[in-house]
VODREN-659876 format. One record per residue (C-alpha): x, y, z; residue number from 1. Coordinates in nm, 2 decimals. Example, Ala and Ser with C-alpha at 12.3 -4.5 7.8 and 13.67 -1.06 7.14 Angstrom:
2
((1.23, -0.45, 0.78), 1)
((1.37, -0.11, 0.71), 2)
This chain:
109
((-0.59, 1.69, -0.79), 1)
((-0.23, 1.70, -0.61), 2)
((-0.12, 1.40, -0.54), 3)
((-0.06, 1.25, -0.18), 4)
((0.28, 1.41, -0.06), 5)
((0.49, 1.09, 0.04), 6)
((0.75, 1.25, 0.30), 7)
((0.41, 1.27, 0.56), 8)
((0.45, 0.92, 0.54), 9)
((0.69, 0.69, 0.81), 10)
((0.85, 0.55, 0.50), 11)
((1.10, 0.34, 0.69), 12)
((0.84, 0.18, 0.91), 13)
((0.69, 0.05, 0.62), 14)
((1.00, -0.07, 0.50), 15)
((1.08, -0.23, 0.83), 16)
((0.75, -0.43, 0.78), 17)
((0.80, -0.51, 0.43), 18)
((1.16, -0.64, 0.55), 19)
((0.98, -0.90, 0.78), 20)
((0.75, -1.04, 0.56), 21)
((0.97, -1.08, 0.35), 22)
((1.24, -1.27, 0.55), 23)
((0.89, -1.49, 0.65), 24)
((0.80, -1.55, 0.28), 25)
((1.19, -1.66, 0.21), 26)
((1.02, -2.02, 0.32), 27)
((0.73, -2.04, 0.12), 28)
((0.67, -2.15, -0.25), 29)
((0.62, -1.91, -0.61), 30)
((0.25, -1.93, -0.58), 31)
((0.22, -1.71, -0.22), 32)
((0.37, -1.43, -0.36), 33)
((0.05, -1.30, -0.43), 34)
((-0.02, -1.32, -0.07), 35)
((0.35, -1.16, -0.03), 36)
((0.23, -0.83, -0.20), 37)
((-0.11, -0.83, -0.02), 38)
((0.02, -0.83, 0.31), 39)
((0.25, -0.50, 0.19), 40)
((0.01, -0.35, 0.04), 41)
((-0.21, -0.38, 0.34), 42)
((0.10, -0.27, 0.55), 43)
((0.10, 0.09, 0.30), 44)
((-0.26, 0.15, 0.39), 45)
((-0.22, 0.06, 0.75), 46)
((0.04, 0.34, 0.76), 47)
((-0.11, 0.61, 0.54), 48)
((-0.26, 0.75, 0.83), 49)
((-0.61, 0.71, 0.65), 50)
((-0.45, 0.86, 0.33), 51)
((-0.48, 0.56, 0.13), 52)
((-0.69, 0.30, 0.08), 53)
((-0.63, -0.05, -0.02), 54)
((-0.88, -0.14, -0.33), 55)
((-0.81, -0.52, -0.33), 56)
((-0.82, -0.63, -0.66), 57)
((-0.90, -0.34, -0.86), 58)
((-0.90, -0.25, -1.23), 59)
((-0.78, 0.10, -1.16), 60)
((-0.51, 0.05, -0.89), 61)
((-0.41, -0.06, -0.58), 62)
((-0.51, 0.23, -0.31), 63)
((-0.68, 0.60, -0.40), 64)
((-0.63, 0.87, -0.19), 65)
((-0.90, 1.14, -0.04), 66)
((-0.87, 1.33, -0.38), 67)
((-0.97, 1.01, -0.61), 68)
((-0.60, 1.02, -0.75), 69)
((-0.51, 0.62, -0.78), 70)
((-0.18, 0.48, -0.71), 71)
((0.00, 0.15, -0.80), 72)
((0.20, -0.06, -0.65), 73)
((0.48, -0.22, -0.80), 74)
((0.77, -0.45, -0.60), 75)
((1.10, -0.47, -0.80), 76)
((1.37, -0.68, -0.63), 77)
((1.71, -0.44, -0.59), 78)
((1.51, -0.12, -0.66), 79)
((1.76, 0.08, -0.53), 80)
((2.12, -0.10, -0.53), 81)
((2.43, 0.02, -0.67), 82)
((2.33, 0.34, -0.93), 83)
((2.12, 0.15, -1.18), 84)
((1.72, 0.07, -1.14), 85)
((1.60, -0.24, -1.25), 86)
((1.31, -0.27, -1.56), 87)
((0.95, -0.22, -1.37), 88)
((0.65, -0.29, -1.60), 89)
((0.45, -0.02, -1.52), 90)
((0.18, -0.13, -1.79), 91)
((-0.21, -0.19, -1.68), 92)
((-0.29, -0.47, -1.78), 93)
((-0.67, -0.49, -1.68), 94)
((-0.74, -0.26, -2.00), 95)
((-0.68, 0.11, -2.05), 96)
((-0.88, 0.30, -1.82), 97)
((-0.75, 0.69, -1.91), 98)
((-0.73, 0.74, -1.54), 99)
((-0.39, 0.87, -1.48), 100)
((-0.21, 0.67, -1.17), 101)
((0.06, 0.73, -0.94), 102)
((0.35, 0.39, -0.96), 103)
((0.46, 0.31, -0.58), 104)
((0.75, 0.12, -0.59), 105)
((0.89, -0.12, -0.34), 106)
((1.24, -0.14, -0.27), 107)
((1.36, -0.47, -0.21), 108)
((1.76, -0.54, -0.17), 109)
């Protein structure tokens, strides 16, 4: 299986979107954040161009692509600032599923 190429993707038009829910979600208590990472989850399928889709709440991930290849999303505040990565737990922790998975991370600065 090759795995979904992710330059085909408008990467910073999803960021864009990300940026404004987040700026929205600045207001709101801990307990939305799950609604946080729907809504940008929803906003990576919405602009896969029908190369993802969203799985909702899925033991095996969070979209699979047209091959069956899973992918993950993970949102990691400062992803990408300064030349250091933050920690991201990448671990499943539904159970091990020996389905191998491709990690989406969020950048958030």
């Amino acid at each position: 299986m090759k795995p979904l190429n992710f330059s085909q993707l408008n990467l910073q038009k999803i960021f864009d979107k990300w940026d404004k829910v987040h700026e929205e979600f600045k207001q709101y208590p801990k307990q939305s954040l799950g609604h946080r990472s729907y809504l940008c989850e929803k906003i990576i399928e919405s602009e896969s161009n029908s190369k993802l889709n969203y799985l909702v709440d899925h033991s095996l991930g969070d979209f699979i692509d047209n091959n069956g290849l899973y992918y993950e999303s993970k949102e990691v505040k400062d992803a990408f600032k300064r030349h250091t990565t933050p920690e991201i737990v990448v671990k499943n922790f539904r159970g091990t599923t020996g389905i191998s998975k491709i990690y989406l991370c969020n950048y958030r600065n």
